[in-house]
Every structure is written in C-alpha cells, then in structure tokens.
N, C-alpha and C positions, 0 to 999 in steps of 0.2 A: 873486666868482663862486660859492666854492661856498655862499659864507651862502645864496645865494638856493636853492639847492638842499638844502641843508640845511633850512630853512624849510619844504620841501615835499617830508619824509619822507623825505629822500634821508641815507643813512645816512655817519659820516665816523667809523664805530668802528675797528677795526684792522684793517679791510682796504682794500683799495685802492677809491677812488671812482672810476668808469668814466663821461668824456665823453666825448661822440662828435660833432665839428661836421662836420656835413654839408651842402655846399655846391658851389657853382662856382668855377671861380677864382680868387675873392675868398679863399677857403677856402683850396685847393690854395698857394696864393701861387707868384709867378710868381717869388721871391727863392729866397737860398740856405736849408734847411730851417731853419736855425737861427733866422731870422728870420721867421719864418711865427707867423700869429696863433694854431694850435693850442700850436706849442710856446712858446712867448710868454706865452701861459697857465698852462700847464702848469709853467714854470721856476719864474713867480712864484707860484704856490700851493703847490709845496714849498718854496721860500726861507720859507712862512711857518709851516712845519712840517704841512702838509697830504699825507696820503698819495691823491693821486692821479695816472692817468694820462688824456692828453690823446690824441685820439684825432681823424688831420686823415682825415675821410673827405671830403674837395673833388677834385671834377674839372673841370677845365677845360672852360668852354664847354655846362658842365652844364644843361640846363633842368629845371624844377620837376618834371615825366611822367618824367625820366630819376633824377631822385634819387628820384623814387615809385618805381620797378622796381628798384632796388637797396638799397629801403632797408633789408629784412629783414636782407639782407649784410651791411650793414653795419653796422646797428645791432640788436646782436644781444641776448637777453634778459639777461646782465649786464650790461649798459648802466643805469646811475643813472640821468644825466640824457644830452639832445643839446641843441646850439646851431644851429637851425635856419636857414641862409644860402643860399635859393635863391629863386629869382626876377628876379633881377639879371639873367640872361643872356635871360631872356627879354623882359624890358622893352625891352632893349638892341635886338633884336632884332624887334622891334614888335610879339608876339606877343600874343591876344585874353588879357586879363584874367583873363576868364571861364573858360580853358584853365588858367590857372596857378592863379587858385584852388581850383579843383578838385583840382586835384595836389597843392596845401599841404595841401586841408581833409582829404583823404586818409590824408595825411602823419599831419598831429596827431591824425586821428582814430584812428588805428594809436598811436601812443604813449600816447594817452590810456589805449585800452586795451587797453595793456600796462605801463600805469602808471608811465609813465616820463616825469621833469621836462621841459621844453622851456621854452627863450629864442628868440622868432621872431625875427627881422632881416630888420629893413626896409630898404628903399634908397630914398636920396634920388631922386628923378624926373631924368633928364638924358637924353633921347633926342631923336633928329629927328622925333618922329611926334607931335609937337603937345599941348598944354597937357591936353585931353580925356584921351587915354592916358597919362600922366603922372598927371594927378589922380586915373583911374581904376585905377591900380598901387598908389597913397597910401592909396587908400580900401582898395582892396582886404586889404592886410596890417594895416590896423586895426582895421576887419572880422572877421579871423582873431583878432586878438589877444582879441579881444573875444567873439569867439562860443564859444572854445575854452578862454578866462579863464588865457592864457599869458601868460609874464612879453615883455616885447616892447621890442625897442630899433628905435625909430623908420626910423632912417637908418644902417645901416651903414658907409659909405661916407662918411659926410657930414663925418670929418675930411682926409678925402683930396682929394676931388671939384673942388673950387676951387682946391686949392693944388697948381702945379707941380715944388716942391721934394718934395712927399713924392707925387708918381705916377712911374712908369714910364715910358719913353720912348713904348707907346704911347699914353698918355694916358687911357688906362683903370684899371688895377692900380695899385694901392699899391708904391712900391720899399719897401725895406726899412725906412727912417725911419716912411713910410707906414703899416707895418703896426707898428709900433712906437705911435704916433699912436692907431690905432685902438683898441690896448689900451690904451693908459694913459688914453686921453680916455673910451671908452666900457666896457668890455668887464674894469677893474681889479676885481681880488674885494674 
C-alpha cells in the first residue's frame, strides 16, 4: 500500500505518512476496531517498518454527496494519500449513477488538486434493481478510474460478497475474518 503511494510522490522520509480511507460502512467496519480494514492497514505497514498513520474516516450508511460535504474535514491538507470507498451505500440503495458520479468526480477532482494520492474502490454490483444499474455502477467507477488516472481496485467487497463465513449476520458487512479477507486478498502493501 504505501509502495503505490510512494510511487506517486508521496513521501515515507521521517515523518509520519498520513492515509485517510474514507467511506461508508465498509470503511467504518461494523466489527470491533481492532479489526477494521483502516487499522488492518495501518498494523501491517509498521510490522514492516513503515512510519505511518491510518486514518478510518467511514460512516455508516454514508452516500458518495455525504462523503462530498465532509470531505475537507476530513481529509485535511496533511493528508499523503486517501483510499477512496463510497458508492456502495448507494448502489445498495438504487440510487441514479449519475448522482454518485458526480460526487466521486468531485471528490477526486478536489484531491487532484490538492495533490494528494487516491485508490478508488469499486464494488462488485449486488442489488435488486436489475442488471442495467448494476452494469451502470461498474461502468461508472471505471470511468472515474480512468478519467482521473487513479490507482483503482475494481471490487471491494468482492472477497466477502458470496461467502457467508466472512459476512455479518446482516448479510451485507464483512465480520471480522471478512475484513481481514479483504486486506490480505486485495488491499496487502
């Protein structure tokens, strides 16, 4: 995780490297904090002698316009890089595409310039509002990846999503293996 940031001017001299994932809660993790994907991060990048802090800016039930109006907050100009995790709440929720891209393109277009790294995160398509919105969610954040030339993990979600042993009883969230899963499958530095 941080080679990619490193890679793109992101500095790892002696002072502390600042990520900021901000998201819904996928992000926030609905586990106990120790288990949650920022600090999950954060553990294994100093086990490997890296001075950085990990930084869970996730809120539950977040959509892409709500992590737009918070993001100054949160991601504030010492900030390195951010790991970008929203969208999810709204596909869920069968909202227009068009609505969430605009809130990402926002997003990245704010970090761009302020010159700070980004990893967008995509999520695997799983709603009841039909294969149309679904494909147009897919397209959408590849779209972004592409227009904005950020580093981009397809499917967030997508070590979880089919397997019962690593969701939460509501059938949505990662338990704790879950979010464990997701870093070591997608998200290892």
């Amino acid at each position: 995780m941080l080679a990619w940031a490193a890679s793109h001017k992101v500095g790892a001299d002696d002072r502390v490297v600042k990520i900021v994932m901000i998201g819904d809660s996928l992000t926030e993790g609905k586990v106990p904090e120790i288990d949650r994907i920022p600090n999950q991060l954060e553990f294994a990048l100093k086990a490997k002698g890296q001075s950085v802090a990990v930084v869970n800016a996730g809120v539950g039930g977040d959509s892409a316009a709500r992590g737009l109006a918070r993001l100054n907050r949160v991601v504030t100009d010492d900030t390195d890089a951010v790991i970008l995790e929203l969208g999810w709440w709204d596909m869920v929720r069968g909202l227009d595409p068009n609505v969430t891209r605009t809130a990402l393109a926002a997003i990245l277009s704010n970090l761009e310039a302020r010159r700070i790294v980004v990893l967008l995160c995509g999520v695997r398509a799983h709603t009841n509002f039909g294969d149309e919105h679904e494909k147009a969610f897919a397209a959408m954040f590849v779209g972004l990846a592409r227009e904005y030339n950020v580093l981009f993990y397809p499917a967030f979600n997508e070590t979880f999503v089919d397997n019962a042993q690593l969701k939460a009883l509501d059938g949505l969230h990662p338990n704790a293996a879950g979010n464990k899963a997701v870093y070591y499958q997608q998200l290892r530095p």
